[in-house]
N, C-alpha and C positions, 0 to 999 in steps of 0.2 A: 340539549340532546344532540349526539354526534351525529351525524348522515353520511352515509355510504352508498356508494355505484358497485356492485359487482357484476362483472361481465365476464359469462359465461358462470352464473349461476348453478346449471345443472349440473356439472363436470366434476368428477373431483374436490377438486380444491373447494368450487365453489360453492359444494353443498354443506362442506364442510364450513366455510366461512362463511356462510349464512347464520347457521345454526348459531357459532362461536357469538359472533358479532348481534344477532336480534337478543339473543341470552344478554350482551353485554349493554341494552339498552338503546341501540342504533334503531334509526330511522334507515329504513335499508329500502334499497333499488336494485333489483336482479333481471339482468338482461341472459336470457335465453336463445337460443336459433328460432325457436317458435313461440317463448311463453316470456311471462312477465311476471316477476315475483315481487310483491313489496312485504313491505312491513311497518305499518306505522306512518303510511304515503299514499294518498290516493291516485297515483297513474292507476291506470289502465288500460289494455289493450296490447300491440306488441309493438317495440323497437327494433328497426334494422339498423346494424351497428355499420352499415355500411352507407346510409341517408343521412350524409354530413347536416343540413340544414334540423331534421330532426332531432339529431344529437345536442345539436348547438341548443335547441327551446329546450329539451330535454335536463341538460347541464346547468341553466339561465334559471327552469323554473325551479328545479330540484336543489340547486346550488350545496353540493355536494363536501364536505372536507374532505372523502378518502373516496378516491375510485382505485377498484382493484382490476387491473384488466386483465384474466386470466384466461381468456376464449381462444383456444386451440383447435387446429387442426388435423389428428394425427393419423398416421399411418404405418401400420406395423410391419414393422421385418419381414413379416411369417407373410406379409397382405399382397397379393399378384394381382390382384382384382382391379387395379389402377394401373393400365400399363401406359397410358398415354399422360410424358410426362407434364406436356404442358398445359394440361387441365388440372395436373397437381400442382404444379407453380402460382396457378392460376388461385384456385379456392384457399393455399398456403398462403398468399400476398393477400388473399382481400382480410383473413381472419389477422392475420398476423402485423401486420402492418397498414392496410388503405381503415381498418375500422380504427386501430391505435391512433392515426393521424386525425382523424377526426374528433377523438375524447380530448388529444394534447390541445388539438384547435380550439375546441370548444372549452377547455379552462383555461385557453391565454386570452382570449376574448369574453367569457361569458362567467369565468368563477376562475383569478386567478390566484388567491389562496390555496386553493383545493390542491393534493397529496396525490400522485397517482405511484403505485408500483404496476412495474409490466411482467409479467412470468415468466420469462426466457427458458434457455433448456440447455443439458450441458452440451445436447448435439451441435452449438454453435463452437465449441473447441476441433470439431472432427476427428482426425487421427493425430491428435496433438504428441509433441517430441518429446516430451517430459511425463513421468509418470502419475505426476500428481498438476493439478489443475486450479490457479487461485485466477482474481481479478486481472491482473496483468499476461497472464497467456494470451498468445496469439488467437482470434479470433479465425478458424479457414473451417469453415464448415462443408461437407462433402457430400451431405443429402438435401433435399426441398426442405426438409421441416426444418434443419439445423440453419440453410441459407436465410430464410425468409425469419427465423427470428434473432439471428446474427442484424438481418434489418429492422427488424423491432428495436435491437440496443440502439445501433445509433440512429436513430429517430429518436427514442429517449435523449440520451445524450445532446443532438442536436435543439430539442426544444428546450432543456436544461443549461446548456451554456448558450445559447443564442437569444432565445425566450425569456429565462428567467423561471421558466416552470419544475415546479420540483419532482420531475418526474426520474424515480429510481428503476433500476432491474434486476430483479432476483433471478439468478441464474439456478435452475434448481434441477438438481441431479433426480435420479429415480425413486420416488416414492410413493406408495402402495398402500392401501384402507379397503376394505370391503367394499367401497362404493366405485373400485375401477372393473372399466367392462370383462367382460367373460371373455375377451381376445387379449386382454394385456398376460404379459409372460405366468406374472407372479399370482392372476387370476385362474389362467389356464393351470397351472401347479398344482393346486390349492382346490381346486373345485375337481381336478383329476384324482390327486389324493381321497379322497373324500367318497367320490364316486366307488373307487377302486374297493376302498375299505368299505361301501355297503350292499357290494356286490353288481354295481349296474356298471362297472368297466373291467375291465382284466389287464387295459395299458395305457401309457401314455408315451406318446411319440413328443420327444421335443428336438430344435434345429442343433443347438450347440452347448454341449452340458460343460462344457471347460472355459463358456465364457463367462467373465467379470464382471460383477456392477458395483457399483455403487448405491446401494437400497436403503431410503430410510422410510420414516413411517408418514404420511401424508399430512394428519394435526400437527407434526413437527415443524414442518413444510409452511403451513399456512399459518401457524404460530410466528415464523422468523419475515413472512411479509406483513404482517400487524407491525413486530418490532421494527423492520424497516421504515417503516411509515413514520411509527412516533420519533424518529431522529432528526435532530433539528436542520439534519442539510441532508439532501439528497444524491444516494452516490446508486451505485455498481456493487452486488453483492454477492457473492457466489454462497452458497446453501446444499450440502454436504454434510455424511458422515465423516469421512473420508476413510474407510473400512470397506473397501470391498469382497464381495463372495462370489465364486462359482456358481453358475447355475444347478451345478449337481450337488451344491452344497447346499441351494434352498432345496431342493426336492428332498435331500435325506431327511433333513431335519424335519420337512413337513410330514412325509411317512413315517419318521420315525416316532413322532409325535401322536400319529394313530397305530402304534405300533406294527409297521409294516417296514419292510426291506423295501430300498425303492428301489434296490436292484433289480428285484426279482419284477419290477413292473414298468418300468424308464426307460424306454429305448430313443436312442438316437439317430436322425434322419436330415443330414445336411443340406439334402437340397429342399426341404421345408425356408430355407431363407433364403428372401429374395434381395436381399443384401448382408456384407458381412457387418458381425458389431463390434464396435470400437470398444476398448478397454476405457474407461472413464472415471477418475477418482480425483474428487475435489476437498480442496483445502480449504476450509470456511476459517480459517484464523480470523479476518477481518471480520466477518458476522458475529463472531462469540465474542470478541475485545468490543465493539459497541455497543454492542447490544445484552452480551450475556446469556445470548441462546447459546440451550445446546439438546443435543436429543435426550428425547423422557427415556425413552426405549430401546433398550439390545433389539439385536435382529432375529436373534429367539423368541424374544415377547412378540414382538411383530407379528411372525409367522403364526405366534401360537391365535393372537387376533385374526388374525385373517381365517383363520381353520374356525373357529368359535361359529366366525359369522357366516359362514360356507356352510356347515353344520345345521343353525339355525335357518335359514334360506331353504334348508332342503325339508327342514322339519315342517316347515309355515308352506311353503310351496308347492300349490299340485301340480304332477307329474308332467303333464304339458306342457306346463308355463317355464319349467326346470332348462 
């Protein structure tokens, strides 16, 4: 039986690799901010990803083949609530990097067989010169969250060529499941849409309808850091459609989808962001020639899951809790 660390459990990705990986027979370890998930493992109690010593018994006694380290810190565009920057620098470095250094620690010491992928983000490209974004782009990242996992890579890197540990990074563009919070963009869409169509909104204000992502679907995502894993040398991986959309282009399609004009209910409000966003579109060539990922899903299907589960949420959930 395989055994896995996921770190940052609750999140995204990691609820989603939970589910993936105990279906696929894993002895699993999920570290939380406050909780402690297993499966098939008797810990108990909680882990600070940031109490090296603990990490290290933690690693020893668990001896892990696959830690997934996906625990992020994020901060959204739209978010002014944090204006003191260097208490965001601050909680970015410990998630991002001082807890990373301690998992790398503890498998060069304590389990060095063990496989780690790190989550990176495409924000470590910043306002990159080139339109499209593979492995070898310049790394100049221009916000807290793109710096501080720009430093996640090479901490990878350096425990992989200096170490010996096979530790990779998935650099992964923007991807979207019912399970991200009701502040991320393509949530806020999606749960406005929805709203509108059952009569408990009349609008949605969004910051920048003409900007571009790069959107894929989130199991695609957490599908190609599995593949990562199972390759027998450890590299640098960018993770991409590379198919970007307007933000006005998701809203239509999601209104269009409950048959509504999103004209008639989208309005635009720029100073809602508290930074501008970068245009970002990655070239996964190197992911799909190793490994043979490639995405299950258009961006239509996407959206249309995202509406399904928005839907359901509102049908299962009373009014309050909404």
């Amino acid at each position: 039986m395989k055994q896995a660390i996921i770190v940052g459990n609750c999140g995204q990705d990691g609820r989603i690799l939970f589910d993936r990986l105990s279906h696929d027979g894993y002895a699993l370890l999920g570290i939380g901010r406050e909780s402690l998930a297993t499966c098939g493992t008797p810990f108990q109690g909680v882990l600070n990803i940031l109490d090296a010593p603990a990490i290290s018994a933690a690693v020893r006694q668990f001896q892990p083949d696959e830690v997934y380290y996906l625990a992020a810190y994020h901060h959204s565009s739209e978010d002014k609530s944090l204006a003191n920057t260097r208490d965001l620098f601050a909680r970015s470095h410990d998630v991002h990097v001082v807890g990373l250094l301690n998992f790398l620690e503890a498998i060069r010491t304590e389990q060095p067989r063990a496989r780690l992928v790190y989550a990176a983000s495409s924000h470590v490209f910043g306002d990159p010169a080139t339109p499209t974004q593979d492995e070898n782009t310049p790394l100049r990242p221009l916000c807290v969250y793109g710096i501080t996992k720009t430093t996640g890579i090479h901490v990878c890197r350096m425990y992989r060529q200096s170490h010996g540990v096979g530790a990779s990074a998935a650099i992964l563009y923007n991807h979207e499941s019912p399970y991200r919070r009701a502040d991320f963009l393509s949530q806020r869409i999606v749960r406005g849409a929805v709203a509108i169509q059952q009569g408990q909104a009349q609008e949605l204000v969004l910051g920048d309808l003409s900007a571009r992502v790069d959107w894929g679907y989130a199991p695609d995502y957490v599908d190609a850091m599995v593949r990562i894993l199972a390759l027998p040398e450890a590299s640098d991986f960018l993770v991409a459609t590379g198919e970007p959309h307007t933000v006005a282009e998701l809203a239509a399609t999601a209104f269009a989808a409950l048959g509504l004009d999103w004209r008639a209910h989208v309005r635009e409000d720029p100073t809602l962001l508290a930074r501008r966003r970068m245009e970002l579109v990655g070239n996964s060539r190197l992911l799909r020639e190793q490994t043979s990922w490639r995405p299950s899903v258009t961006f239509e299907t996407m959206i249309g899951i995202l509406l399904r589960a928005e839907q359901e949420r509102c049908r299962t959930t009373p009014p309050a809790e909404k």
